[in-house]
N, C-alpha and C positions, 0 to 999 in steps of 0.2 A: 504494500500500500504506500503511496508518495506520499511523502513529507510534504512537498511542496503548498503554496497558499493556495493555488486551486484545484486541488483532493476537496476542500468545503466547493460543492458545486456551484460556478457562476449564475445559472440562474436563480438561484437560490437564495443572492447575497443583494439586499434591495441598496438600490444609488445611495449615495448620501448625498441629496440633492434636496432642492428648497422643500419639494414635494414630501419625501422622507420622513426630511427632519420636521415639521410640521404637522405630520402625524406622529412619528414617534416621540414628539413631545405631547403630543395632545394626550395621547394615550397613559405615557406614564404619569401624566398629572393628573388622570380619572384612576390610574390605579395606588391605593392605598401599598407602601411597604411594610410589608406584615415581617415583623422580627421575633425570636423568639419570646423576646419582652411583650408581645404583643402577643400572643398566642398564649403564655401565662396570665396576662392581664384578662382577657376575654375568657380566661376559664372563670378568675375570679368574680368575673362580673356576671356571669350565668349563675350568680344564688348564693356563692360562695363570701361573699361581702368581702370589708375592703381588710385586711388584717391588719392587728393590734399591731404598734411600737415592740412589743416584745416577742412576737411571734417568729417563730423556726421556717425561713421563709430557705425552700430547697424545693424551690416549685418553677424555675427559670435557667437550671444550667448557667448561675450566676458563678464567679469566683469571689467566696466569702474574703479573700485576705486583699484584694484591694487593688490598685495601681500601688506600683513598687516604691520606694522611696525616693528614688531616681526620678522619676516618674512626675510626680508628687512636686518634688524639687521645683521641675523644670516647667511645670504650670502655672506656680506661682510670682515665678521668675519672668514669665512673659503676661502675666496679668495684666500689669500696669497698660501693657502695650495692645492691649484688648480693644482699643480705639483707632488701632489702622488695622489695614491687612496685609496679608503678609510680604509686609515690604522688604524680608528678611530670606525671602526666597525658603521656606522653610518646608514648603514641598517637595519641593525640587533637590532640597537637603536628602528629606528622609529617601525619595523613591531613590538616589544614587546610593545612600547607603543598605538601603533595605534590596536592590538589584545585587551588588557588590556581594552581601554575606551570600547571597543563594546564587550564586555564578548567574544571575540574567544581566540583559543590559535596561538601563533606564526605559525604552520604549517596549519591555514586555511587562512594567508593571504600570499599573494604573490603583491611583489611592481615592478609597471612597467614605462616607461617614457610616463604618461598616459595612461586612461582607455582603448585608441583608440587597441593598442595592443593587451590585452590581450579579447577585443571585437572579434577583427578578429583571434583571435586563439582558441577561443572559437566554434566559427562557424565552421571550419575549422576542429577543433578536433572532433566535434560532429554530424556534418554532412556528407553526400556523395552523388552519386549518385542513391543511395537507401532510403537515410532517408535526409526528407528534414528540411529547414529553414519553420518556423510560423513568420510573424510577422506583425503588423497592416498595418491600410493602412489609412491615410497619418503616418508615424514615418520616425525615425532616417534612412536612407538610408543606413550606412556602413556596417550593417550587410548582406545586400542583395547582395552589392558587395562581400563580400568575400564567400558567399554560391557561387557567379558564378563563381567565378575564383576557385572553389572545385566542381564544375559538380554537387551542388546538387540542386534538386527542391526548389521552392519559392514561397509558400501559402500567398499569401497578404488578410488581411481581414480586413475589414470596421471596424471603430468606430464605438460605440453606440451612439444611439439620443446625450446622455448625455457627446460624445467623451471620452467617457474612453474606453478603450482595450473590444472587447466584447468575454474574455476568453472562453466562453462556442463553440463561433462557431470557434477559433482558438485550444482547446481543441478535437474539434472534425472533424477540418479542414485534416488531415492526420494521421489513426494510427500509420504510420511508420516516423512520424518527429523525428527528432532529437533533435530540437532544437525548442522551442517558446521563443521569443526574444518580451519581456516587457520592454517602456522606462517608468517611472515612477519619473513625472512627463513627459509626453510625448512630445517629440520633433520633430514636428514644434509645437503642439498646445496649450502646458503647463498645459495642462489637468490633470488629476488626477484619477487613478485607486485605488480603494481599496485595503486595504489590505486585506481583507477576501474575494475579489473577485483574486487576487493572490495567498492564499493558496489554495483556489476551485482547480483552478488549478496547481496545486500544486501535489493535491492531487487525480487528475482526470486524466491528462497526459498519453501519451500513454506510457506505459512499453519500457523502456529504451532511454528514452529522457531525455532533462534537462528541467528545466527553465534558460534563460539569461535575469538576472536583473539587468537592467541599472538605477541605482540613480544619474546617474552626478546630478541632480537637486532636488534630497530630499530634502535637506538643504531650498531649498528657499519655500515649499511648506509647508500645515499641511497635508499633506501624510504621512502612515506610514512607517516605513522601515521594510524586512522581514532579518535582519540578527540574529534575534534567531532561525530560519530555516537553517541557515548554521551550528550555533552552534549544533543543534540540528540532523546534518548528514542526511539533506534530499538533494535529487534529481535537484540541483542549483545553478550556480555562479550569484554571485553579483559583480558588476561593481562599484567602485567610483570614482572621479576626484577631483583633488586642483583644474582645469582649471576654473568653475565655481565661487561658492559662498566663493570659499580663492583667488580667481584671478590671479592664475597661469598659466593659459593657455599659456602663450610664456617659460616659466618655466619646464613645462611636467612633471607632478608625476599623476599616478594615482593606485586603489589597484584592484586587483580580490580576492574573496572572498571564497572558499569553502571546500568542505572536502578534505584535500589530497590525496586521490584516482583519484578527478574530477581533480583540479590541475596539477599533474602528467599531465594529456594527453596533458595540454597546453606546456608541455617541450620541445616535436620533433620541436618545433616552434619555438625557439630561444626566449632569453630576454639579452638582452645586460645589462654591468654593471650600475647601476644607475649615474645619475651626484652626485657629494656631494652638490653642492648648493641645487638642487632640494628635499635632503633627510632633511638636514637641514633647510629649507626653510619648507616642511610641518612639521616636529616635531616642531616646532616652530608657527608653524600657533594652532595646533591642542593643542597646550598650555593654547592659551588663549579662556577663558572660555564665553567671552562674546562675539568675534567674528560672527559664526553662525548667533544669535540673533539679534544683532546690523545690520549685510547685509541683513538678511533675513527682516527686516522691512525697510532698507532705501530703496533697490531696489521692495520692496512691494509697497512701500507709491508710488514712481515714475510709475511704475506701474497701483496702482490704480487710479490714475489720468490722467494718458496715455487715460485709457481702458474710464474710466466716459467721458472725454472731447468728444471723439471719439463717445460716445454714445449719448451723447447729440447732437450733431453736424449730427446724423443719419445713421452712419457707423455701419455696424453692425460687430462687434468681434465676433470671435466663440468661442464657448464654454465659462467656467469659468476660465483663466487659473489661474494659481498658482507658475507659472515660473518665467523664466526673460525674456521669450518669447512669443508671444503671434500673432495671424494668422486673419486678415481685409480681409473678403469679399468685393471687391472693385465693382463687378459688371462690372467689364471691366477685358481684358487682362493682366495678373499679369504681364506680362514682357514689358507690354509699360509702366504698374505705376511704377515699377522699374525703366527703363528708367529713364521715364520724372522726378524722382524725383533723381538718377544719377544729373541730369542735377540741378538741385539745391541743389550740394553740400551733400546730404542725401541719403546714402549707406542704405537701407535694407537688407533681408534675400532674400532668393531665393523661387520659388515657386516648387510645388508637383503634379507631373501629374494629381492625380487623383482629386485636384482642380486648375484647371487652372486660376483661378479667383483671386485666395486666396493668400496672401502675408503675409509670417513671417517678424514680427518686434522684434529685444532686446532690451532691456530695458536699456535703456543708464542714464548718468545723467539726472539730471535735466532740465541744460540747453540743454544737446541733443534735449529731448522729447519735448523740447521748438520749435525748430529749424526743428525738425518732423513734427509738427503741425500744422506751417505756409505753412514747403513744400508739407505738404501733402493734405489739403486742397486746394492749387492751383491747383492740379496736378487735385482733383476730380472735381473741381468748372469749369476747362477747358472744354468748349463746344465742345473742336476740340477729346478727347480722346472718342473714340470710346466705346458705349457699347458692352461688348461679350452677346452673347444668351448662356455660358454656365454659369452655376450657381455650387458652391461645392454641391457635391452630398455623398449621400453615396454608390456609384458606385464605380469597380475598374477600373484598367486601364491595360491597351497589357501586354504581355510578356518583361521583363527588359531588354532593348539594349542597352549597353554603357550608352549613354550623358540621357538615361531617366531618369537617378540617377543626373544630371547636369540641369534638367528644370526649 
């Protein structure tokens, strides 16, 4: 399969011309971007009220410890200067060094206020009513909104036994997709796809599609990353976020990743100018050397003592995750153990039609996962909470209506 920029089919790839850009601004200004923060907020606002000041909030794939101190620093240090913009070229800063650490050159990255944007313009640019969205079934939901609000089909397909991405039957789920959309480390279940199950298809994809690959969570995982595939001018954007493992999510920086050719098409879509805090704030996170390593193992160690206690106690966790999230078979209705644990002060995740059982947890402090563990063994030990007869399966689930993306 060529490397080369037109492997993504020319007709395929609309002008960027007055016409275009005119509707693809129109359009991304009619579409709302839905972020994870926005997909936990609209849980809570379905019944769930607004939670107390002291509430155990592990309902967002938030990172509890913060923007780093570095970080922190360099926020406050451009505060002042909060009244011009950036006169200090401070984009243009970060992308040459954030190009530089991962061997691309400045014109394969592009920096957005989060990954969440340039997700849905991805979908958007490479989608239609002719060439659809790929993406697993249970994942990341936003991609599947923005394929509807673009009239294109949406091939949802099952995890493997082992809940990794099962590439070969999304590879061969539509010859005319668009788009196969990989979260990596995957989101709800922190699962873990290979990287040589990534290049397969990669390399097997249908003629004129992309890959969309989402790392918000590489960091916290021993997943590979495929950005020498971007270097390397194949057929792919890649996704990353500060919201995650640098704890920016209230902050917004996130990058897309690809050849300039792919890039370009996310233009008709608009990106507004960066914050300076947010640019400074990641060139400064991305400084420090030891960061990464140091989160990825406190929020492991929490983690894997989350997952062990839980297992001991006879809950079963699915899969092995590797995140800072991770998805409890409760054997009852996910949205009354939501509920009933609401009710003791401990905010979860939301749950995934296609296991209505199943309930995502983040991986909060310590003392969170402390506070988790008392509420959530009442909630199971309660004789009044009804068993469900349905169990996660590897089944899918109806056609996507609205609040299905909200379950």
């Amino acid at each position: 399969m060529s490397d080369a920029p037109n492997d993504v089919d020319a007709t395929d790839r609309p002008a960027l011309d007055r016409r275009a850009f005119l509707w693809g601004t129109a359009l991304a200004t009619a579409i709302p971007i839905v972020t994870e923060g926005t997909l936990a907020h609209a849980r809570l606002s379905a019944g769930l009220g607004v939670p107390p000041p002291d509430a155990v909030l592990i309902n967002a794939n938030e990172n509890p410890l913060g923007p780093c101190k570095a970080a922190c620093e360099a926020i406050a240090n451009i505060a002042p200067h909060g009244g011009r913009y950036d006169r200090m070229d401070d984009q243009d800063a970060f992308i040459k060094t954030f190009a530089e650490q991962h061997g691309l050159k400045p014109e394969n990255v592009l920096v957005y206020a989060g990954s969440s944007e340039p997700l849905h313009y991805t979908v958007l640019a490479f989608t239609s009513p002719s060439r659809s969205l790929v993406t697993a079934d249970p994942s990341y939901e936003s991609p599947m909104l923005a394929a509807t609000y673009g009239g294109a089909p949406i091939h949802k397909v099952a995890l493997t036994r082992t809940y990794a991405h099962d590439v070969k039957a999304m590879v061969a789920a539509d010859p005319s997709a668009g788009v196969i959309y990989i979260c990596n480390p995957n989101n709800p279940t922190g699962t873990v796809t290979s990287r040589e199950d990534i290049l397969w298809a990669l390399e097997n994809k249908p003629k004129g599609s992309i890959l969309l690959v989402d790392e918000a969570y590489i960091h916290l995982s021993d997943g590979k990353d495929v950005l020498d595939q971007v270097a390397a001018g194949k057929d792919l954007i890649v996704l990353r976020t500060f919201s995650k493992v640098y704890g920016m999510a209230g902050i917004r920086c996130g990058v897309a990743m690809g050849r300039p050719d792919l890039l370009a098409k996310l233009a008709p879509y608009g990106a507004n100018p960066m914050p300076v805090t947010a640019l400074v704030a990641a060139r400064a996170s991305i400084a420090d050397p030891d960061l990464v390593p140091t989160r990825k193992k406190i929020i492991g160690d929490v983690r894997r003592d989350t997952i062990a206690w839980l297992q001991q106690n006879g809950y079963k966790v699915i899969g092995e995750p590797q995140s800072n999230c991770f998805m409890i078979d409760t054997g009852h209705e996910g949205h009354g153990v939501i509920a009933a644990l609401q009710k003791q002060n401990v905010y979860i995740g939301r749950i995934w039609p296609v296991w209505p059982n199943a309930v995502r947890v983040t991986v909060g402090t310590s003392d969170d996962m402390a506070k988790f563990k008392v509420a959530f063994k009442g909630v199971m030990d309660n004789s009044g909470m009804a068993a469900s007869p349905s169990r996660p399966s590897a089944s899918g689930y109806g056609p996507i209506k609205g609040s299905a993306f909200l379950s």
